[in-house]
PAKE-215018 format. One record per residue (C-alpha): x negated, z, y negated; residue in one letter; residue number from 1. Coordinates in steps of 0.5 Angstrom, whole numbers, plus 500, padded with zeros to 3 digits. Example, Ala and Ser with C-alpha at 12.3 -4.5 7.8 and 13.67 -1.06 7.14 Angstrom:
<pts>
   east    up   north   code   pos
    475   516     509      A     1
    473   514     502      S     2
</pts>
This chain:
<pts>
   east    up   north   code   pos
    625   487     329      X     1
    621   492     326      X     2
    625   498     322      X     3
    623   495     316      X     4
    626   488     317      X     5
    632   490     319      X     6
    632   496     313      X     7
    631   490     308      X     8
    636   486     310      X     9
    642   492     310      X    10
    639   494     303      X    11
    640   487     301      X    12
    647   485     303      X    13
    649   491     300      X    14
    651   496     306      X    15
    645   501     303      X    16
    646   508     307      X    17
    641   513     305      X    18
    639   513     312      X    19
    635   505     310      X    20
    632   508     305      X    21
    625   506     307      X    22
    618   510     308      X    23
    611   508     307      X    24
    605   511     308      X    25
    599   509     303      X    26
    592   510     307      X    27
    588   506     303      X    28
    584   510     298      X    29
    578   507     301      X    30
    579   501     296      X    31
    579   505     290      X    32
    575   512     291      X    33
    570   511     296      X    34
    567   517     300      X    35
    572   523     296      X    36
    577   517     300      X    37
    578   520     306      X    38
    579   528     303      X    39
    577   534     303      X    40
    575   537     308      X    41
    577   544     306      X    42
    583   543     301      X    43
    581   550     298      X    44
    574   549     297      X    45
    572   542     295      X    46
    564   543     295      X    47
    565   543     302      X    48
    565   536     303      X    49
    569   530     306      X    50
    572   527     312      X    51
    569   522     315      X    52
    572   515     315      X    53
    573   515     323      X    54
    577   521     321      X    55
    582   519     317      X    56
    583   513     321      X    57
    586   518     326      X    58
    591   521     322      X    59
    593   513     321      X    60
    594   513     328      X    61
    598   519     329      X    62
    602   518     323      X    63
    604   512     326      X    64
    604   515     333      X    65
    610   520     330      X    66
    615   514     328      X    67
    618   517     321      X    68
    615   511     316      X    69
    617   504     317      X    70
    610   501     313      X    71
    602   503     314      X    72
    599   502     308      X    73
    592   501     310      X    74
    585   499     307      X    75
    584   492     311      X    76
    577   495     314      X    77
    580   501     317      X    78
    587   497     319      X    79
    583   492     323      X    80
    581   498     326      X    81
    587   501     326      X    82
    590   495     330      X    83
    585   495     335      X    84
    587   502     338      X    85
    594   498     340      X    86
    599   503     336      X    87
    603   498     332      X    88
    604   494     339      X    89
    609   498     341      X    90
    612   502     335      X    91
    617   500     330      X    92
    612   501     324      X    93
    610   495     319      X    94
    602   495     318      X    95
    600   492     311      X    96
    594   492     308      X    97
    591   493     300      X    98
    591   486     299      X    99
    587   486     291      X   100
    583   491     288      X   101
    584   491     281      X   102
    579   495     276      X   103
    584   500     275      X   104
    583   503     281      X   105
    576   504     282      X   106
    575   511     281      X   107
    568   513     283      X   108
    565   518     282      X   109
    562   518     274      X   110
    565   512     273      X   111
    570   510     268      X   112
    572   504     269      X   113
    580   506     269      X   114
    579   507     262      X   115
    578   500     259      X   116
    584   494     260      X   117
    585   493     268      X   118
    582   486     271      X   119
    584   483     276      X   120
    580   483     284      X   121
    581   482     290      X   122
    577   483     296      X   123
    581   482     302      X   124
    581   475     305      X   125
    588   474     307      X   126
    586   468     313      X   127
    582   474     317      X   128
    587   479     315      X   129
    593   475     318      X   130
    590   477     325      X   131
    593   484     325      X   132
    597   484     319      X   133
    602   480     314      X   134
    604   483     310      X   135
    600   487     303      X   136
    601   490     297      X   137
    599   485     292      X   138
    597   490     285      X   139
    598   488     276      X   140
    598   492     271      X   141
    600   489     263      X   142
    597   493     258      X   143
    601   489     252      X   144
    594   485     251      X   145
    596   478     251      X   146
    588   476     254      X   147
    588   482     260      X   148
    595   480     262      X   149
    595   473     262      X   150
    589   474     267      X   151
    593   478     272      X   152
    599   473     272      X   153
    593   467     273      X   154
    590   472     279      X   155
    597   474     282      X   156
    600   466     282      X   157
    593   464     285      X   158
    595   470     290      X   159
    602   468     291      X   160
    599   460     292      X   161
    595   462     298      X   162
    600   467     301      X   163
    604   462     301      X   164
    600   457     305      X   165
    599   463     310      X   166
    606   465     311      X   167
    604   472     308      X   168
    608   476     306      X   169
    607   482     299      X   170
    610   486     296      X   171
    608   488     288      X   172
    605   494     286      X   173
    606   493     279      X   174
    602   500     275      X   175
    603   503     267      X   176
    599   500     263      X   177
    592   504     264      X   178
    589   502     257      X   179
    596   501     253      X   180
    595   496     246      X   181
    600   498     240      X   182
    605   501     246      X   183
    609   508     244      X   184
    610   513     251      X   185
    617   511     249      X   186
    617   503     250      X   187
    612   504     256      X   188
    617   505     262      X   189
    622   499     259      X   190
    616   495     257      X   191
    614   495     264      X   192
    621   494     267      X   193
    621   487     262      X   194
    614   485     265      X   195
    617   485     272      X   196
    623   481     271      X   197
    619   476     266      X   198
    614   477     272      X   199
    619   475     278      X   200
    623   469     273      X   201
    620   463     275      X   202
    620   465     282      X   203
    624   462     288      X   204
    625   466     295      X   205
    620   464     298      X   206
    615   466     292      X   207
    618   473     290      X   208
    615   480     294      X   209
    619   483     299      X   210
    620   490     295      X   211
    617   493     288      X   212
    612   499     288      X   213
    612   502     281      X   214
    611   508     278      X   215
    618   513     277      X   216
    619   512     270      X   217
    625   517     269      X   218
    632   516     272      X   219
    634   512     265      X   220
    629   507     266      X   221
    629   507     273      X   222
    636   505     274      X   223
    636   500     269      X   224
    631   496     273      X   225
    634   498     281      X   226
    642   495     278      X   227
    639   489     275      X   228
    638   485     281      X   229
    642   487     286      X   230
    637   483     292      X   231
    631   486     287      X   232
    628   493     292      X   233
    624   497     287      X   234
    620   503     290      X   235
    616   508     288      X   236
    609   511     287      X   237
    607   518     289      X   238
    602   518     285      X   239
    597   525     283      X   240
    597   530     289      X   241
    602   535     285      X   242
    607   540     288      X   243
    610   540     295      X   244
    617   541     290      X   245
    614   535     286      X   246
    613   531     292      X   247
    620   532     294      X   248
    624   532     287      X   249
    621   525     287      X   250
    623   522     293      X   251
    631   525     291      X   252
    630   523     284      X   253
    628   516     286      X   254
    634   515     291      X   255
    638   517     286      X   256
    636   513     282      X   257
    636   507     285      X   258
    630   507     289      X   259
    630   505     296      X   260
    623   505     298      X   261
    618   510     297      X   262
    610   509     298      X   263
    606   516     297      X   264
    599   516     298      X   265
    595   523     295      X   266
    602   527     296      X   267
    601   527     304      X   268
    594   526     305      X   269
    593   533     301      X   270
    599   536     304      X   271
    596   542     308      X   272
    600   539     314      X   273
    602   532     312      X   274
    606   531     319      X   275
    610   536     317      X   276
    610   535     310      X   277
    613   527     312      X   278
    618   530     317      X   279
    622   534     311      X   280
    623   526     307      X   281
    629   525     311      X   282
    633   531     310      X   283
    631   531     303      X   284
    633   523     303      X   285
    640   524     307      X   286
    642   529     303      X   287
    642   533     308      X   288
    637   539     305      X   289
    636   540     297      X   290
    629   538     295      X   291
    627   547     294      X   292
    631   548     301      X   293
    625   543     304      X   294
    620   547     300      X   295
    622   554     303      X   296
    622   550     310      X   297
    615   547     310      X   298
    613   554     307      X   299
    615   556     313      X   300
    612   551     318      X   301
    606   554     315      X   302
    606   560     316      X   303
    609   560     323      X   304
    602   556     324      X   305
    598   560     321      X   306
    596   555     316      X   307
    593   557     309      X   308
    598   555     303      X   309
    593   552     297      X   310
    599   555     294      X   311
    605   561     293      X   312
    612   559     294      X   313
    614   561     288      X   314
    607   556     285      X   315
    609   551     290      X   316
    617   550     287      X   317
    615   549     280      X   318
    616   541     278      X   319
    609   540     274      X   320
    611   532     273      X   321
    615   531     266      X   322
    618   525     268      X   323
    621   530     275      X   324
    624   535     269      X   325
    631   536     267      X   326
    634   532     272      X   327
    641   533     273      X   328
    644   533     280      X   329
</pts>
């Protein structure tokens, strides 16, 4: 049984324990930006330019080879090849793969696309996919407009329909609204966490994704949604790239709140050393190490390996995410 089956079964029968909380990787950026994807290669010099794709595929097969995430979140064109290199054969990580690519993701350069209501996309075809992976992250946004959102629910039943007769199993990536129609910052958060219940209430088990990925919305919101449906794993997104401190304030946040899964993209891929910087998201998730203590601890890795920081210490522990501030421990 792979680490994330058997989490999920802890987690709802109710015997949750921070060691279940489950870690995901999401290494697929080659759906949304194109050739920046990958990542600079020089994290203090962009003009540089940017890494191949075999590149980054290797980093996908060494974050596995190092056992700390439970889910590899990947394109399906580099899973397919990430597969093929035999590393989830024997490894308890769970391969996933980008099942849709909505509009509001599609971040080339120049483009603005993200601005206008998201449309729903999909390019994976699940029967091909099927062959190294079953399980993907099937994405929504609702923007309060009635046309645009009844669109992604169309496209997310058709989604669900042929999932079913594969025996593919989701999960369900639902975003903030991109282009919010008549939608206050104050109604957002719950304006989500309303569309996400209506959402699944039609659902029976066979139908419903395993878990949620989701922005974090504050702890209000957040532990509004998680205690609502015991059998309902919420998880939570990284985000924009940020702090070291904001990374790891996330996680604990998110755990504290209710969260119990957490799928960091751009937080890991542009850490100056993601293998470390994973590394820290047990202790800070088992209590073990305070989010400023596993900061101080990556600073050091750093330095002890003679790796440029992008940024001091002291700018490094600064929370630059408002929705991370004012938390009360």
């Amino acid at each position: 049984m792979k680490s994330l089956d058997a989490k999920l079964k802890r987690i709802t029968s109710g015997k949750y324990k921070p060691t279940d909380f489950i870690v995901a990787d999401a290494k697929d950026p080659e759906m949304s930006a194109g050739v920046s994807s990958t990542g600079p290669k020089d994290l203090h010099d962009e003009s540089k330019g940017f890494h191949t794709v075999e590149h980054f595929r290797q980093t996908i097969v060494d974050v596995v080879k190092q056992g700390i995430v439970d889910i590899m979140l990947v394109a399906a064109s580099s899973q397919e090849a990430v597969a093929a290199t035999g590393v989830y054969k024997k490894s308890h990580v769970t391969p996933a793969i980008r099942a849709n690519d909505a509009t509001d993701i599609w971040r080339a350069r120049g483009s603005s696309y993200a601005k206008e209501f998201a449309r729903p996309f999909r390019t994976a075809n699940l029967a091909h996919c099927k062959k190294f992976s079953d399980l993907g992250l099937y994405s929504v946004t609702f923007n309060n407009d009635l046309s645009a959102d009844y669109a992604h629910l169309e496209a997310y039943n058709e989604f669900r329909a042929e999932a079913s007769k594969l025996k593919f199993r989701h999960f369900l990536e639902v975003f903030n609204p991109n282009a919010p129609k008549n939608l206050s910052p104050e109604q957002m958060p719950f304006f989500v966490n309303d569309n996400i219940l209506r959402c699944i209430g039609g659902m029976t088990k066979a139908d419903r994704p395993l878990f949620l990925k989701m922005p974090f919305n504050g702890r209000k919101a957040m532990e509004e949604l998680a205690s609502y449906d015991t059998e309902l794993v919420v998880g939570i997104l990284g985000g924009g790239g940020g702090t070291t401190r904001d990374c790891l304030e996330l996680i604990h946040q998110g755990e504290k709140s209710g969260a119990r899964v957490a799928l960091f993209g751009r937080k890991i891929k542009l850490a100056e050393s993601p293998l470390d910087l994973l590394a820290l998201f047990r202790p800070v998730i088992e209590r073990d190490m305070t989010p400023e203590e596993a900061v101080k601890q990556y600073h050091a890795i750093l330095k002890k390996k003679n790796l440029k920081a992008v940024r001091s210490l002291e700018d490094d522990q600064k929370i630059t995410e408002s929705v991370l501030e004012g938390y009360k421990k």
